[in-house]
C-alpha positions as CSV (number, residue, x, y, z in Angstrom):
1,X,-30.4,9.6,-6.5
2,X,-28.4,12.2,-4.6
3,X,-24.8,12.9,-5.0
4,X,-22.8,10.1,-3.0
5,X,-21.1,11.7,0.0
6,X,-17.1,10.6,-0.7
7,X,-15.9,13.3,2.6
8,X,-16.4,9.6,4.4
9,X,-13.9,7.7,2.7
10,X,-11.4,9.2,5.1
11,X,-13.5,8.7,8.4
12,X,-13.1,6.5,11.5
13,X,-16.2,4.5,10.7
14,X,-16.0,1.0,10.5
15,X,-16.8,-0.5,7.4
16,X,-17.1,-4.2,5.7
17,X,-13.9,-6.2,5.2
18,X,-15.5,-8.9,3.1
19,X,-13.4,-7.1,0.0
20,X,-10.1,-7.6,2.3
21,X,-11.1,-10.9,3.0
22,X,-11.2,-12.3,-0.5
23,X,-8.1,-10.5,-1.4
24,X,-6.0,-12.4,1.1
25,X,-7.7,-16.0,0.5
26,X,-5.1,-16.5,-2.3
27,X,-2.2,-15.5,0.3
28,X,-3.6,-17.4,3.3
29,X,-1.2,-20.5,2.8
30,X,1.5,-18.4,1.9
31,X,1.1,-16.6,5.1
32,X,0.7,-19.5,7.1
33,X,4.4,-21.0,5.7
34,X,5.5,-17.8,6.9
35,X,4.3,-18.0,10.0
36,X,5.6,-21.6,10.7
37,X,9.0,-20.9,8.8
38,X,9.5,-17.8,11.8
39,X,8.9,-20.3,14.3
40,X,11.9,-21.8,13.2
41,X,13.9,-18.7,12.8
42,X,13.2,-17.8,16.0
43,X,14.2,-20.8,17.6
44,X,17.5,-21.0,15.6
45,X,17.9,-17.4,17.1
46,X,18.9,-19.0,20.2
47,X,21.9,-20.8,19.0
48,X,24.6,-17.9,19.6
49,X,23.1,-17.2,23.0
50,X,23.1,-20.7,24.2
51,X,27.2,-21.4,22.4
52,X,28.1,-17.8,23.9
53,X,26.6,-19.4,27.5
54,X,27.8,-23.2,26.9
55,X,31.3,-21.5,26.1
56,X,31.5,-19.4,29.1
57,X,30.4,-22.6,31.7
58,X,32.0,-25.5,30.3
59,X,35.1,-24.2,28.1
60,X,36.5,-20.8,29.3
61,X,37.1,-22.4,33.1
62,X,37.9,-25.5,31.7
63,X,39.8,-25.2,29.2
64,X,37.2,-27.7,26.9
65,X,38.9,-27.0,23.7
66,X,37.4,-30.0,21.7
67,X,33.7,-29.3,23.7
68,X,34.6,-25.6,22.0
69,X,35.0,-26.9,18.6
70,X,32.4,-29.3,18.9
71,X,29.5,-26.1,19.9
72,X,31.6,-24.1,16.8
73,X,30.4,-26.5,14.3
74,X,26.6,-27.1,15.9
75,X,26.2,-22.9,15.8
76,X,27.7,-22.5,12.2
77,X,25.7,-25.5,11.2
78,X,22.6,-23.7,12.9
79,X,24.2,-20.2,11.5
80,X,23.9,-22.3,7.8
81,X,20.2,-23.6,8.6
82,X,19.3,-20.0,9.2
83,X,20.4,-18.4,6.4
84,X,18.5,-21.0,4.2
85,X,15.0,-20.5,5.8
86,X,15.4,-16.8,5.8
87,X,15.5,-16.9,2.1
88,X,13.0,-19.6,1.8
89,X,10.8,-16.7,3.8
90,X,11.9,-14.4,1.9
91,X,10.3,-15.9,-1.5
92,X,7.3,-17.3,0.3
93,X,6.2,-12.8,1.2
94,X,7.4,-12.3,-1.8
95,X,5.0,-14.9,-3.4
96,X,2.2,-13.2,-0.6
97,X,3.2,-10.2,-1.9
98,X,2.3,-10.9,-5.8
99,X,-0.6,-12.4,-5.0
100,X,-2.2,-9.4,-2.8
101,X,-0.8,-7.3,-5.8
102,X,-3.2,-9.1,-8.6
103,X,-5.4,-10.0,-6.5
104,X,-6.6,-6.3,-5.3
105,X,-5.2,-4.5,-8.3
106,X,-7.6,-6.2,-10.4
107,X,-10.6,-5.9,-8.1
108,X,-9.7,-1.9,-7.2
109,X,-9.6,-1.4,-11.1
110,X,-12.7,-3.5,-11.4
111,X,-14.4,-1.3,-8.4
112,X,-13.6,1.7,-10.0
113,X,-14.4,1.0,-13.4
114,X,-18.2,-0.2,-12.4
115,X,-18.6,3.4,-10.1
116,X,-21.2,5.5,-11.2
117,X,-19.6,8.9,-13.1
118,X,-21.3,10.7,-10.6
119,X,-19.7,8.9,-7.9
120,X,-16.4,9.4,-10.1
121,X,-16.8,13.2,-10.6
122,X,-17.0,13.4,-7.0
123,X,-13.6,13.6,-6.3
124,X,-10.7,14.7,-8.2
125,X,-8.9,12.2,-10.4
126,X,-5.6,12.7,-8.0
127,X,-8.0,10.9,-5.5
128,X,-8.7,7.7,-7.2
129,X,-4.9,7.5,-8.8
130,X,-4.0,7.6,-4.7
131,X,-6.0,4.4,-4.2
132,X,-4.0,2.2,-6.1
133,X,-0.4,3.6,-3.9
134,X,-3.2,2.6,-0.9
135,X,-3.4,-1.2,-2.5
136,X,0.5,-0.7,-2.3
137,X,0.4,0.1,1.5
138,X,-1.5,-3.2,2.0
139,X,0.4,-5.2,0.3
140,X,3.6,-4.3,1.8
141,X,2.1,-4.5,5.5
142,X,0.6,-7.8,4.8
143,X,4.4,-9.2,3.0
144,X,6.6,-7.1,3.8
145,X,9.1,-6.0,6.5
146,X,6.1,-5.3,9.2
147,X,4.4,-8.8,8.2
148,X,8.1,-9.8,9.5
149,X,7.8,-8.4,12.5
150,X,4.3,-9.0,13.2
151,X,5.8,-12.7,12.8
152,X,8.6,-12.2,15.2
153,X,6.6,-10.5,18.0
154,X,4.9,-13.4,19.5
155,X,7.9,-15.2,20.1
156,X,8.9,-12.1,22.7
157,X,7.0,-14.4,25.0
158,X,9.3,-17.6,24.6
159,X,12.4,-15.5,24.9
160,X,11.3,-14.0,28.5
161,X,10.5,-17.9,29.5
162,X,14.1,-18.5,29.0
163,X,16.0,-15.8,30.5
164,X,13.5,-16.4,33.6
165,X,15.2,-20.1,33.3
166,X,19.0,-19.0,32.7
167,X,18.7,-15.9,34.6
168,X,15.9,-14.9,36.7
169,X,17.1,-12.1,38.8
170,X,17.1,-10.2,35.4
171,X,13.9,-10.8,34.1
172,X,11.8,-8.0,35.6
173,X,13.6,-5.6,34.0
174,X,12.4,-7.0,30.2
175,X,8.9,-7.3,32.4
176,X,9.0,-3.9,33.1
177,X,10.2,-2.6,29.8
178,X,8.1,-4.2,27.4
179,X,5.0,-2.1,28.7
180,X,7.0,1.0,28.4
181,X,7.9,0.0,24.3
182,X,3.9,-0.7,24.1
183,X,3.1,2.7,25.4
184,X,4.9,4.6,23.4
185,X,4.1,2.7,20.6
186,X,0.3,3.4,20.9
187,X,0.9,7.0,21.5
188,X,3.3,7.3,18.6
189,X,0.5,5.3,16.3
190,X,-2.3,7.5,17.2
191,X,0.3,10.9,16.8
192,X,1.7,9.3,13.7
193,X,-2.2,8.6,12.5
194,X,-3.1,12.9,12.4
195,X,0.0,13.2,11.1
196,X,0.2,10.8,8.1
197,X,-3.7,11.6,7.3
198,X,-2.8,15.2,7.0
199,X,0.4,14.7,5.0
200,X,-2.0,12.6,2.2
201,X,-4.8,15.2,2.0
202,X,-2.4,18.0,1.4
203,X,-0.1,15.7,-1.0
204,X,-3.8,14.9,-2.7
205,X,-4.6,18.8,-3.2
206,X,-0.6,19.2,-4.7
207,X,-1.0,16.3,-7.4
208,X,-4.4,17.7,-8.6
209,X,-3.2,21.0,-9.2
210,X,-0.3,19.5,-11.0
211,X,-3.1,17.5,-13.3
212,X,-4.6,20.4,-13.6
213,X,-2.0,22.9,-14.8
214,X,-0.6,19.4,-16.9
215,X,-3.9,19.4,-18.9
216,X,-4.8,23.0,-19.2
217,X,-0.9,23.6,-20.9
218,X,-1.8,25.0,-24.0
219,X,-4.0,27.9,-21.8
220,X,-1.6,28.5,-19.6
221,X,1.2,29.1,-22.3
222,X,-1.2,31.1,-24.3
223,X,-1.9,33.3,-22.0
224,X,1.7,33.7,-19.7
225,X,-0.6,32.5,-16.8
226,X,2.7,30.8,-15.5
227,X,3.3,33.7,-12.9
228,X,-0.3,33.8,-12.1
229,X,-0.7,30.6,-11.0
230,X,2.7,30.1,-9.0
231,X,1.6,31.6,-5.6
232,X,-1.5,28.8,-5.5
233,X,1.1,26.2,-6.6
234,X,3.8,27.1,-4.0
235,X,0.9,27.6,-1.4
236,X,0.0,24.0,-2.1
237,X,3.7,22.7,-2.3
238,X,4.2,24.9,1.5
239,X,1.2,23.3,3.1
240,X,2.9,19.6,1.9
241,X,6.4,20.6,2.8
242,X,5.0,21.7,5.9
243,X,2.7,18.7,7.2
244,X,5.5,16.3,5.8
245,X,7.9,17.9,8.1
246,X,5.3,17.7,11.1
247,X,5.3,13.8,10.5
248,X,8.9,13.1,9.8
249,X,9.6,15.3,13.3
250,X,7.0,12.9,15.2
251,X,9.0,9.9,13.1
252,X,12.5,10.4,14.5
253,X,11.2,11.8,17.6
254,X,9.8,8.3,18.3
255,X,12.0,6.4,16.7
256,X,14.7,8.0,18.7
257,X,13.2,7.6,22.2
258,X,12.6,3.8,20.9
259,X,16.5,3.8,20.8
260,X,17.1,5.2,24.0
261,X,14.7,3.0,25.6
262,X,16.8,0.2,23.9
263,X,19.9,1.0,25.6
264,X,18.5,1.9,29.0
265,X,17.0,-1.8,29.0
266,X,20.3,-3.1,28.0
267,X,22.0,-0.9,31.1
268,X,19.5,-2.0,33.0
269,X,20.1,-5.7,32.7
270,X,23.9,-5.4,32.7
271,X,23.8,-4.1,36.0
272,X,21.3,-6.3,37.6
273,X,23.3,-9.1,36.2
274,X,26.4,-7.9,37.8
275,X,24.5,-7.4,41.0
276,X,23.4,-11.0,41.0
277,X,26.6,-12.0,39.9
278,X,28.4,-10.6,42.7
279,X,25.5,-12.1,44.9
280,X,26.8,-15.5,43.3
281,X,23.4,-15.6,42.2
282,X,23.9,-15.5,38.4
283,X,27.2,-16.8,36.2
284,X,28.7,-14.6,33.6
285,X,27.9,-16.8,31.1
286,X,24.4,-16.4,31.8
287,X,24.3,-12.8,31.9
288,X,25.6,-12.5,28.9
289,X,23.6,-14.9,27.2
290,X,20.3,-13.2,28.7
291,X,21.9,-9.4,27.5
292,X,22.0,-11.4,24.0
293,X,18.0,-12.3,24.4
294,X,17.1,-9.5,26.3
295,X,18.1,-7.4,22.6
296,X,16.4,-9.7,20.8
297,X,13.1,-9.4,22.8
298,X,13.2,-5.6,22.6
299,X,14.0,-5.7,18.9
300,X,10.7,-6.2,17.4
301,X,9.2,-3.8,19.9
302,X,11.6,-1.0,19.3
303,X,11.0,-1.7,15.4
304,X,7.1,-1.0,16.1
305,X,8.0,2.0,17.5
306,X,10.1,2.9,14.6
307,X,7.4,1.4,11.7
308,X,4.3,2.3,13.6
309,X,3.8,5.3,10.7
310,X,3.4,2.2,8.3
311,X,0.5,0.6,10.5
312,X,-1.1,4.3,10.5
313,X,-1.0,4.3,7.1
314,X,-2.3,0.9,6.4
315,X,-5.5,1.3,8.5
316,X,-5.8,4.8,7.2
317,X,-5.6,2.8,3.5
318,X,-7.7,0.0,4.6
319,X,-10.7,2.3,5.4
320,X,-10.3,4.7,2.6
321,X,-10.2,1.3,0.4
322,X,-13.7,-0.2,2.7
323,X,-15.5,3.0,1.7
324,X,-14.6,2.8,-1.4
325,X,-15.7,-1.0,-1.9
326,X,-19.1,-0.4,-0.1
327,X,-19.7,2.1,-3.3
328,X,-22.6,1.4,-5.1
329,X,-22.0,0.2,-9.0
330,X,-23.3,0.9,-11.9
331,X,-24.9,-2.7,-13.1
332,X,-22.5,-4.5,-14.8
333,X,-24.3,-8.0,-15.7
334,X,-27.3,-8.6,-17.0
335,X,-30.1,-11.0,-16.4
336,X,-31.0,-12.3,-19.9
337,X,-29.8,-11.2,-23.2
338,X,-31.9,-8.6,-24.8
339,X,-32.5,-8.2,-28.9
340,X,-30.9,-4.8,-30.5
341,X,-34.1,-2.0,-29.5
342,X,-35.7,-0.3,-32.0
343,X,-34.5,3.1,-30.4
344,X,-37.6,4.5,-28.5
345,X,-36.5,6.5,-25.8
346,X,-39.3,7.3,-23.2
347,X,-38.6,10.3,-20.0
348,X,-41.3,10.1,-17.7
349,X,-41.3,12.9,-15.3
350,X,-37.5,12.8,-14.9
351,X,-35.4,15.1,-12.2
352,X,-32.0,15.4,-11.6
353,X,-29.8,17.8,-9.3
354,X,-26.3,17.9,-8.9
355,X,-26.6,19.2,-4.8
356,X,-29.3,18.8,-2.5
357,X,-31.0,22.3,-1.9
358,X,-30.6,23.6,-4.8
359,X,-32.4,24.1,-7.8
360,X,-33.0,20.6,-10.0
361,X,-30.7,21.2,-13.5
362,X,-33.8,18.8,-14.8
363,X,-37.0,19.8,-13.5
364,X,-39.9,17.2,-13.7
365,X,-40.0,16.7,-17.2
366,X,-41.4,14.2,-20.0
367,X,-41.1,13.4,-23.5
368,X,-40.5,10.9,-26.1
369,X,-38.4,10.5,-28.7
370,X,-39.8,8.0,-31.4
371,X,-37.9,5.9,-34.2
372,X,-36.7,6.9,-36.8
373,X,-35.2,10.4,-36.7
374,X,-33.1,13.0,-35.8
375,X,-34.4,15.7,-32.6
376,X,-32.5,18.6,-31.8
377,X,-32.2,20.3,-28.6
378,X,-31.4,23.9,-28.2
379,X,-31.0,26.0,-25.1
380,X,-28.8,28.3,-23.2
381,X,-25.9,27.7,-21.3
382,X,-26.7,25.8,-18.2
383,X,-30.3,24.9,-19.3
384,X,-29.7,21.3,-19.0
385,X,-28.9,20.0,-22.3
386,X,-25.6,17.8,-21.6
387,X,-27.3,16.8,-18.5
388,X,-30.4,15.3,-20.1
389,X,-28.5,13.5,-22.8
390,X,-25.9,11.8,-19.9
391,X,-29.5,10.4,-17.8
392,X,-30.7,9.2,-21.7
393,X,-27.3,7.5,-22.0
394,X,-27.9,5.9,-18.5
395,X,-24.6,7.9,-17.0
396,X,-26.6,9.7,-14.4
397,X,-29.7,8.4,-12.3
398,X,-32.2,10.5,-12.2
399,X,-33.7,11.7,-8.6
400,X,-37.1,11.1,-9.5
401,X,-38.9,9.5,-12.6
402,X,-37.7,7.1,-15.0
403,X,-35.7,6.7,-18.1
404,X,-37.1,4.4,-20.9
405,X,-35.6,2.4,-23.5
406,X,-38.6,0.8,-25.5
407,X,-40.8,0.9,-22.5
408,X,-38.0,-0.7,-20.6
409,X,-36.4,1.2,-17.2
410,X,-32.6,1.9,-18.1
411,X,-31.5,1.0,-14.7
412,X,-32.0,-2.4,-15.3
413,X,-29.9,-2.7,-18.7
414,X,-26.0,-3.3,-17.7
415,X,-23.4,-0.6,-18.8
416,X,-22.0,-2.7,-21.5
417,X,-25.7,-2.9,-22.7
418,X,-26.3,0.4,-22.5
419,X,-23.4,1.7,-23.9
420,X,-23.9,-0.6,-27.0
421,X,-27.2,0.5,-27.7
422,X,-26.8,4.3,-27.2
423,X,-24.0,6.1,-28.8
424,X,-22.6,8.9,-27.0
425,X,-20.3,12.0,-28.5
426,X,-19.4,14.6,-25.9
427,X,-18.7,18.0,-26.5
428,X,-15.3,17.6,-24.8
429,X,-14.0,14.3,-26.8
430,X,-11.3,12.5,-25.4
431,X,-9.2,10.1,-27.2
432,X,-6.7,7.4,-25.6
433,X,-2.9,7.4,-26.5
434,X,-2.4,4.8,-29.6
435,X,-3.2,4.5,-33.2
436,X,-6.4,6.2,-34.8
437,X,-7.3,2.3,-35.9
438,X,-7.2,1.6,-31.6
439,X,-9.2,4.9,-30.9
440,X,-12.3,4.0,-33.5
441,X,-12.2,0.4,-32.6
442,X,-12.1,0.6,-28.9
443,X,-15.7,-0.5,-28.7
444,X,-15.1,-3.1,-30.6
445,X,-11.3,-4.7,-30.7
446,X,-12.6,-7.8,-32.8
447,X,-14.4,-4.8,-35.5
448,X,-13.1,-5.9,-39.0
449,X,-11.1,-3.4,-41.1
450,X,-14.6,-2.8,-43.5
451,X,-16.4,-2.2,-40.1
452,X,-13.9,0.4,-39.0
453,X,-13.4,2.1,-42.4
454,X,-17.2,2.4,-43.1
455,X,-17.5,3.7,-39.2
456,X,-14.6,6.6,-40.1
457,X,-16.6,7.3,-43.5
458,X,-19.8,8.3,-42.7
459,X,-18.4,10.4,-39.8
460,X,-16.0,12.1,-42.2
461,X,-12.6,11.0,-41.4
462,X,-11.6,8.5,-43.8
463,X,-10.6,10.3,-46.6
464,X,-8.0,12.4,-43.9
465,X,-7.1,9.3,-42.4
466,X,-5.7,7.1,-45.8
467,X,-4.0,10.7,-46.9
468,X,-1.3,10.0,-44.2
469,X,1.6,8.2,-44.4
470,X,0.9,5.5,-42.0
471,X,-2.8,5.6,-42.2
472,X,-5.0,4.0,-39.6
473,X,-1.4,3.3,-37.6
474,X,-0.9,6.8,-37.4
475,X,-0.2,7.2,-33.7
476,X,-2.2,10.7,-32.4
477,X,-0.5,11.3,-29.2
478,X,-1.4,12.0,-25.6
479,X,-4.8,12.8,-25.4
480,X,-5.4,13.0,-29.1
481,X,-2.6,16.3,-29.3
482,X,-1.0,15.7,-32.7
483,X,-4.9,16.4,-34.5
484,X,-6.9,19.0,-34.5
485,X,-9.8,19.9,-32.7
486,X,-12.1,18.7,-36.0
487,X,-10.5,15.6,-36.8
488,X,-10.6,14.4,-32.7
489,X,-14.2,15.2,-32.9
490,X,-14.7,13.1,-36.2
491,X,-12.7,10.5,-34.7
492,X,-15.2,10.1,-31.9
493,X,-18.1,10.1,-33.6
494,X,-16.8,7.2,-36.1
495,X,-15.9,5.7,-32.1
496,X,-19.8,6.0,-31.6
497,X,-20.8,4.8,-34.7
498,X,-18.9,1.4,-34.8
499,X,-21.4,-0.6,-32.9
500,X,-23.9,0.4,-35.2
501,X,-26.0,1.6,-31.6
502,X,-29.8,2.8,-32.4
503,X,-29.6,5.8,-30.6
504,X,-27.2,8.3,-30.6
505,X,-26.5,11.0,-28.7
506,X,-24.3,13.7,-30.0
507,X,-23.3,16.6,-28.1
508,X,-22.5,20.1,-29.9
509,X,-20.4,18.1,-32.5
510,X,-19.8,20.5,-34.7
511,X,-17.9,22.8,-32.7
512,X,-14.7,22.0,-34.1
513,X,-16.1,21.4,-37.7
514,X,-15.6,23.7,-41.0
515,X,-18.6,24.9,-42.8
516,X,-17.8,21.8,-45.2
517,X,-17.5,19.3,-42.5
518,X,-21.1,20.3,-41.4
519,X,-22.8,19.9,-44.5
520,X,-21.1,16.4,-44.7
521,X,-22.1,15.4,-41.0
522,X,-25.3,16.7,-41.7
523,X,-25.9,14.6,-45.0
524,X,-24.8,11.9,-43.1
525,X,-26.9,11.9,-40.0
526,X,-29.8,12.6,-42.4
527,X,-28.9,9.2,-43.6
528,X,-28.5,7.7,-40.2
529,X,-32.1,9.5,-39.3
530,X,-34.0,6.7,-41.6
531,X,-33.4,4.0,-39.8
532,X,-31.9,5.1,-36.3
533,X,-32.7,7.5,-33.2
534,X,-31.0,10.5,-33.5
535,X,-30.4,13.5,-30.5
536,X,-28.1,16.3,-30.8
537,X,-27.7,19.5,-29.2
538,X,-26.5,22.3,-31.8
539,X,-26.9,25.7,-32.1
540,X,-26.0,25.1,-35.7
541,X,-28.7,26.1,-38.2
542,X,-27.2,23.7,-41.0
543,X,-27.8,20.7,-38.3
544,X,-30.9,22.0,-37.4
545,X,-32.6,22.5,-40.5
546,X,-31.6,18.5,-40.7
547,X,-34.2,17.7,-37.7
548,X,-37.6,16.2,-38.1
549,X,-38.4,18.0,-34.4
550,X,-36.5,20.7,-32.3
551,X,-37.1,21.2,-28.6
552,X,-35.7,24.3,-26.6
553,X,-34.8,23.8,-22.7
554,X,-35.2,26.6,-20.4
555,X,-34.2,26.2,-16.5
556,X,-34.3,22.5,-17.0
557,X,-38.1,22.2,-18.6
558,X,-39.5,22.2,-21.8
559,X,-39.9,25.6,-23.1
560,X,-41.4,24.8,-26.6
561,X,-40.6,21.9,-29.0
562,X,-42.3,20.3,-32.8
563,X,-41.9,19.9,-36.1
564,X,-38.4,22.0,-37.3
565,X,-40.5,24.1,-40.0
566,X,-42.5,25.0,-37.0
567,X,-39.9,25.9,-34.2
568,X,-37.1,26.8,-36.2
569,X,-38.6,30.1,-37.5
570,X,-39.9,31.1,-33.9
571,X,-36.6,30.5,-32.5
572,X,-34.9,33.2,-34.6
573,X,-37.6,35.6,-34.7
574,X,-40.1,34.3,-37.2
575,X,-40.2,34.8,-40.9
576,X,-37.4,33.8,-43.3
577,X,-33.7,35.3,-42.6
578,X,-30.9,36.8,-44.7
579,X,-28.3,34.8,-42.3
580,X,-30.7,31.8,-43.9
581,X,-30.1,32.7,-47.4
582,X,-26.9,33.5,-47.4
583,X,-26.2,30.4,-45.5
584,X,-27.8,28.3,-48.2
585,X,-25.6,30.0,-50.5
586,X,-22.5,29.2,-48.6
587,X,-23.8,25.7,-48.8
588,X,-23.8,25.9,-52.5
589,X,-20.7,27.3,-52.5
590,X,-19.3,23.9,-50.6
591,X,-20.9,21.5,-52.6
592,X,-19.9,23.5,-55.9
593,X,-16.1,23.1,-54.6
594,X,-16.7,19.8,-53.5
595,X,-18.1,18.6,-56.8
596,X,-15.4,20.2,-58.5
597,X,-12.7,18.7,-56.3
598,X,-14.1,15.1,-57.2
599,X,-14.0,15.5,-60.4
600,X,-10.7,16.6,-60.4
């Protein structure tokens, strides 16, 4: 399966809403009390226009003081009423708005977590973290102040219905205005759209240098790289400084002719009125009244003007987030429930490439690995090693050919399955802020304190772990950065061991480990090899020497592979080696020192 091509999660192409759709089922209702709730607000909007008219007509000229108290107490009482369904609006978004936020933070996170790593590698991890501020966009379109006026623009129409019947020689001025607000609105949302878009793909480059710099700290200290790497990072920070200030100038730019289109409306029917007026054709009161509704019909439109960046953005988010929902997913459910396998793992004339035209990093090849035992891989850098034991563990598809789990295809075992079955340790090991008791039992939360103590001792670690004041509570930091290299590794590989999976897969694991470490790891995966499947990649003769077979990689193909006493010899040359002996003395040495620190 090719690479997925993620450059389209930030194209024009329309895409499924289906995801969209069951996100906002939960808010429908609540969107719909909004909706009726503004069609009350609005028409309580045209209280103080009709007391400021009623006053002008039937109290100023005749001196109706009692009509004026009488109008004072209906327009406070309205004023009251307003204030109360405002609120009442207010909680029911806000209700809309928690809603969209569970609703499509769970199924983003859920999206995301069922993504293929391939898909996930992809793109930087900057780009994924910028989904869930997209999830953020939507939900304050759909609840917040632009649902509002969304809500409030329809009711432009029964505004302009009434001036025409309190004051129709002023009318054609809104008539004409209201396409000139919709104009410039479009132009400003499709300006605003090149703008915004730009703005995020250079703020996405910043924030991934950042993580990067962040997790490659210790390096950069090391080595003083901190002037070496400040022209890139101010570069970056330029370009977003720059296409921020290219936005914001098209912002007020817009925002400000949306003002002065406001005001030349409101001149515009101020003196029409006081045309018709002095044609006895309009009454003051009614001029003034129809100034009143003439602002509030332009409102909403000079507000989309203003928040039109806010739409951009939204249907900017809403098709990065279709692209990303029309993903395909790893398999996360299963048909039946299968028993635990016996641990025979079957490749069948397996590719896999990371690009399209180039060279494959696995190249048609097939073998089998039988229960029990332990099988070592060797090869240079690049050969293909890490990438053969990710398609064993199911985390890439091969291109072409099949991956077998007792005669079964992989792809149709579910991650969960997968991932139980077939323990994987990385040569990069990455542990999760917490307690070392939370890092070995994150496979297994409900794993019993024996389960979790007999994981960490036959991968080494026990004995370090009950040595420190808090024990299994110990908390290890960000990352994993108050241990060591060794004891992270260790830690991971009594992760994998937990389950109790038949396979495992173990990645150049002794690359943090003392000679006395590797001995110990090797006795114990020795013992592991009797009833259990066993891969690792090592260069390490001590791990080696501890394989029933050894196969060497070259350019993604099998170069040679048997029995260790075979392969091992023509690997180094043939014939027994000094390094050997000496080696086997060292190993003496350890278990010497180890026997005499027991005993002690």
């Amino acid at each position: 399966m090719p690479a997925p091509d993620l450059h389209s999660l930030d194209s024009d192409k329309p895409a499924s809403r289906e995801w969209l759709k069951a996100v906002m089922k939960p808010a429908r209702s609540g969107l719909r009390e909004a909706v009726m709730v503004s069609l009350f607000i609005n028409l309580l909007a045209l209280a103080v226009p009709i007391f400021v008219l009623q006053v002008y007509t039937r109290v100023v000229f005749s001196h109706g003081v009692s009509t004026l108290y009488a109008l004072l107490i209906g327009v406070m009482a309205a004023l009251a009423f307003d204030f109360v369904i405002r609120q009442a609006r207010s909680r029911m978004l806000q209700r809309v708005a928690l809603r969209i936020d569970v609703t499509l933070g769970r199924a983003l996170y859920d999206k995301i977590s069922a993504l293929p790593l391939r898909t996930l590698e992809a793109r930087p991890s900057s780009f994924w973290q910028t989904l869930f501020r997209d999830t953020e966009v939507v939900r304050n379109t759909f609840s917040g102040s632009t649902a509002v006026l969304l809500t409030d623009l329809p009711f432009a129409v029964l505004f302009v219905a009434i001036i025409y019947i309190i004051a129709p020689p002023v009318v054609w001025v809104l008539l004409i205005a209201l396409p000139v607000f919709i104009i410039v609105a479009i132009i400003s949302g499709r300006m605003m759209q090149t703008a915004t878009k730009g703005e995020r793909q250079a703020g996405i480059g910043r924030d991934a240098f950042i993580t990067e710099m962040l997790q490659g700290r210790s390096t950069i200290k090391a080595l003083a790289l901190e002037r070496t790497i400040k022209p890139a990072w101010e570069e970056k920070h330029a370009d977003t400084i720059e296409r921020a200030l290219v936005r914001g100038g098209r912002t007020d730019t817009f925002s400000n002719l949306g003002m002065t289109l406001t005001m030349l409306t409101t001149i515009a029917l101020v003196t029409t009125g006081a045309l018709a007026i002095i044609d006895l054709r309009l009454t003051i009161g009614a001029l003034i009244a129809s100034t009143m509704l003439g602002n509030r019909v332009i409102g909403p439109f000079n507000q989309l003007v203003g928040n039109w960046r806010n739409y951009a953005n939204c249907r900017q988010a809403l098709k990065r987030l279709d692209a990303v929902f029309a993903l395909a997913e790893d398999r996360t459910e299963r048909s039946i429930r299968l028993n635990r396998p016996e641990g025979r793992l079957t490749l069948e004339a397996v590719s896999f490439g990371y690009e399209d035209g180039r060279p494959p990093v696995i190249d048609n090849l097939s073998m089998e690995v039988k229960p029990p035992g332990m099988l070592g891989v060797v090869g240079r850098n690049g050969c293909g090693k890490t990438t053969l034991l990710k398609m064993m563990q199911g985390l890439y598809a091969p291109t072409s050919g099949r991956v077998l789990l007792d005669g079964g295809d992989t792809s149709q075992f579910s991650r969960h399955d997968l991932a139980t079955w077939i323990g994987y340790v990385p040569q990069e090991c990455f542990l999760f802020a917490g307690t070392i008791r939370e890092n070995i039992a994150i496979t297994d939360p409900e794993a019993s304190d024996e389960e979790i103590v007999k994981a960490a001792t036959l991968a080494g670690v026990h004995e370090y772990v009950i040595d420190l004041p808090d024990g299994y509570a110990t908390e290890i930091g960000e990352a994993g950065s108050r241990l060591s290299g060794g004891q992270r590794q260790r830690i991971a590989i009594a992760r994998a061991l937990l389950p109790d999976p038949p396979i495992l897969l173990l990645d150049e694991v002794s690359g943090n480990l003392d000679m006395q470490a590797e001995i110990a790891l090797r006795d114990t995966l020795s013992e592991l090899a009797r009833d259990h499947t066993i891969v690792v990649v090592t260069h390490t003769p001590v791990l080696l020497r501890a394989c029933n077979n050894i196969m060497a990689l070259e350019r993604g193909r099998i170069a040679m592979g048997g029995p260790t006493q075979e392969i091992l010899p023509r690997l180094f040359g043939g014939g027994p080696r000094p390094a050997d002996a000496a080696l086997e003395a060292q190993e003496k040495d350890v278990a010497l020192a180890a026997t005499a620190e027991k005993s002690q």
